[in-house]
C-alpha positions in Angstrom: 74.1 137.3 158.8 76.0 136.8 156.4 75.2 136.4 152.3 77.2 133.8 151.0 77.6 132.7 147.5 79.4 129.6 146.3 80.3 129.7 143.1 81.4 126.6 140.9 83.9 127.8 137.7 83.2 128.0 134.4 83.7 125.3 131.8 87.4 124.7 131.8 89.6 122.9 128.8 89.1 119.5 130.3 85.2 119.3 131.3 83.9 118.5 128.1 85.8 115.9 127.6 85.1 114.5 131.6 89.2 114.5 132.7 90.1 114.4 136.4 91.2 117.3 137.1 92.3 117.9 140.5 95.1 120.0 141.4 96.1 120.1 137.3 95.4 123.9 136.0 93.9 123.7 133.0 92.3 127.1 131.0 88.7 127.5 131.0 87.5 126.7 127.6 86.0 129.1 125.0 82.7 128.4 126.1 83.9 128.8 129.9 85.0 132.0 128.9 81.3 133.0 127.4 79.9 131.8 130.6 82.0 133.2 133.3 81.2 136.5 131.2 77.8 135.4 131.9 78.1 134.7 135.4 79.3 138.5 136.1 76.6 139.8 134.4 74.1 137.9 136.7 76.3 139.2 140.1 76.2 142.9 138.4 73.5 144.2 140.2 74.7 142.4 143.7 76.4 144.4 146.3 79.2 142.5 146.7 82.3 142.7 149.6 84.4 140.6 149.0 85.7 137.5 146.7 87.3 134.4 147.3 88.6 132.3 145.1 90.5 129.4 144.9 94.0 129.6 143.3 93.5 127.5 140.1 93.3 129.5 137.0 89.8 128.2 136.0 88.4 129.4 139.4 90.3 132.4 139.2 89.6 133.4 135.7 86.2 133.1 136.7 86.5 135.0 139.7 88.3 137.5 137.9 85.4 138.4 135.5 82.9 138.5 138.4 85.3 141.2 140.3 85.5 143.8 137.3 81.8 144.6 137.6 82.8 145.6 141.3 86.3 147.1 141.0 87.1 144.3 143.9 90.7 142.4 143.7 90.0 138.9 144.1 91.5 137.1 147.2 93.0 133.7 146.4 92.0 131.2 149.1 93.8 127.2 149.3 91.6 125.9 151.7 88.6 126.1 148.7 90.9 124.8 146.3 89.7 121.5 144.4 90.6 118.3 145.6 93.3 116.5 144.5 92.6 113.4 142.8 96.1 111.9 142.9 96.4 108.9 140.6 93.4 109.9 138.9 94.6 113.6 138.2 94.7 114.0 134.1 92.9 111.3 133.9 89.5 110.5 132.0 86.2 109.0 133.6 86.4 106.0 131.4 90.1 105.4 132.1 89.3 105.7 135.9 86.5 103.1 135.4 88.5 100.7 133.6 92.1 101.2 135.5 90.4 101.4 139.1 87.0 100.1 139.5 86.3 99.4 142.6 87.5 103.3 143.9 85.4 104.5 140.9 82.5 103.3 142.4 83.3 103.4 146.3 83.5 107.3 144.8 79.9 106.8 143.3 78.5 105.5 146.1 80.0 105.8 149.4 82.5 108.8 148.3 82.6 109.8 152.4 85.2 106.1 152.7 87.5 107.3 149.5 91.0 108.4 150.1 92.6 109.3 146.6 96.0 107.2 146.0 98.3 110.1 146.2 96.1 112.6 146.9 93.1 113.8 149.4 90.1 112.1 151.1 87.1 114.0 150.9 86.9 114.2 154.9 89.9 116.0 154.5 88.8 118.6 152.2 85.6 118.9 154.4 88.0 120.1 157.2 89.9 122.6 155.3 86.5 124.2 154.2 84.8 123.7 157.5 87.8 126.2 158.1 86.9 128.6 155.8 83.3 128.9 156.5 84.3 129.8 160.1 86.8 132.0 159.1 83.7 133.8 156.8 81.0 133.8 159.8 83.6 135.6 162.3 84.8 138.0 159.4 82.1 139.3 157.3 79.1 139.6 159.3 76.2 141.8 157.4 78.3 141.1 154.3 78.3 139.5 151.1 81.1 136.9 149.8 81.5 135.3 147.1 83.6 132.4 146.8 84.8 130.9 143.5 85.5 127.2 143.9 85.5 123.7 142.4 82.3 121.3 142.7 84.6 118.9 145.5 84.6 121.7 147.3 81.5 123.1 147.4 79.7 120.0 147.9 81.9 119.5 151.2 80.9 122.9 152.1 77.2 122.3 151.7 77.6 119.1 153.8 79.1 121.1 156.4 76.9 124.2 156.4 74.0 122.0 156.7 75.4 119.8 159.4 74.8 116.4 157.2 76.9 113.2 156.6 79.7 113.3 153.7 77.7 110.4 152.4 74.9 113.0 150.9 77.9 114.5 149.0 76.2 113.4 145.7 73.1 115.1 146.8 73.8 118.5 145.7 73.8 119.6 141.9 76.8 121.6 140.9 76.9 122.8 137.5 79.5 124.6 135.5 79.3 128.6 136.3 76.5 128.0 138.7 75.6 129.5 141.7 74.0 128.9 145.0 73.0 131.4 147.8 73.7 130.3 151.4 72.6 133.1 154.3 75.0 132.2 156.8 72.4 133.1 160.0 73.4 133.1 163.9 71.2 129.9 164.7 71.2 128.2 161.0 72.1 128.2 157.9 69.6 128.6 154.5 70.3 127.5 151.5 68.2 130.3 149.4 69.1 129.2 146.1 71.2 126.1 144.3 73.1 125.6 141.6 71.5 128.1 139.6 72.3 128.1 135.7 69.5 130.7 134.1 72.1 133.0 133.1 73.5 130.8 131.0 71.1 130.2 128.7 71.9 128.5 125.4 75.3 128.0 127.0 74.2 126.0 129.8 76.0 122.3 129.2 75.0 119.4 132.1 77.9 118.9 134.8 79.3 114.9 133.9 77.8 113.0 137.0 80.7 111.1 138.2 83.0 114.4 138.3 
């Protein structure tokens, strides 16, 4: 078996303000910095392998913080990077609304159809992860990962680990600096735990529902 945790990032500059970010590489914000801070002190007491994390510095900032309770050196990983939104990259969720409606709701409600002008379909970033969770099962049996990503991403990768449609993308929360435990068994996989935010306490802020 093997323990797997996703991980999304913590609050980067743009989150609060609900920009597209994409492949763009904003900071985390000050309160993304309190919360990855956060983060590691709920991993603390976790044995912990390895950690992935995707290359972006909001991931990898936040990866970074959960690695010094461990003295592990984080491995950056591009096919758990986020998605890129093309067009929409840098971007705000109003502007998207107003500038391209009918993508802004095909990604709303049938997200599993939407190819990004410029950019990535979500089919295609559920093959690039599909990758990496194989690459994880045949690598670090009786081990535990963690992998730092974005919530594209993750939501992909809970699609695939459960063996569900892309059009139950939606279905999953993701929160800002949250976690969720998959145990990556033989004949299945569980989903232990998702999207888990109690660590954060008073610093817990609601992930924007069309990002």
């Amino acid at each position: 078996m093997v323990k797997l945790f996703l991980v999304r990032h913590a609050e980067s500059e743009w989150n609060p303000v609900g920009r597209y970010q994409g492949l763009l590489d904003p900071e985390l914000s000050e309160r993304g910095r309190v919360q990855a801070k956060l983060l590691a002190s709920a991993f603390e007491k976790e044995k912990i392998d390895v950690i992935y994390s995707s290359p972006l510095k909001r991931t990898y900032q936040t990866a970074v913080e959960i690695a010094s309770k461990h003295n592990l050196e984080v491995i950056k990983e591009k096919r758990i990077i986020e998605i890129d939104h093309g067009v929409w990259s840098g971007m705000l969720v109003d502007e998207v609304k107003e500038k391209y409606p009918e993508d802004f709701r095909r990604w709303l409600e049938e997200p599993h159809k939407v190819k990004f002008e410029g950019g990535e379909s979500l089919e295609e970033v559920h093959e690039r992860v599909r990758e990496f969770l194989k690459f994880v099962k045949e690598n670090h049996q009786n081990q535990t990962v963690v992998a730092v990503s974005h919530t594209v991403p993750i939501r992909a990768m809970l699609c695939a680990l459960l063996d569900i449609d892309l059009s139950k993308f939606w279905a999953f929360g993701c929160d800002n600096a949250s976690y969720t435990l998959v145990h990556m068994q033989e004949e299945r996989n569980v989903i232990v735990k998702l999207n888990i935010t109690c660590h954060l306490g008073e610093w817990y802020v609601e992930a924007h529902s069309a990002l």
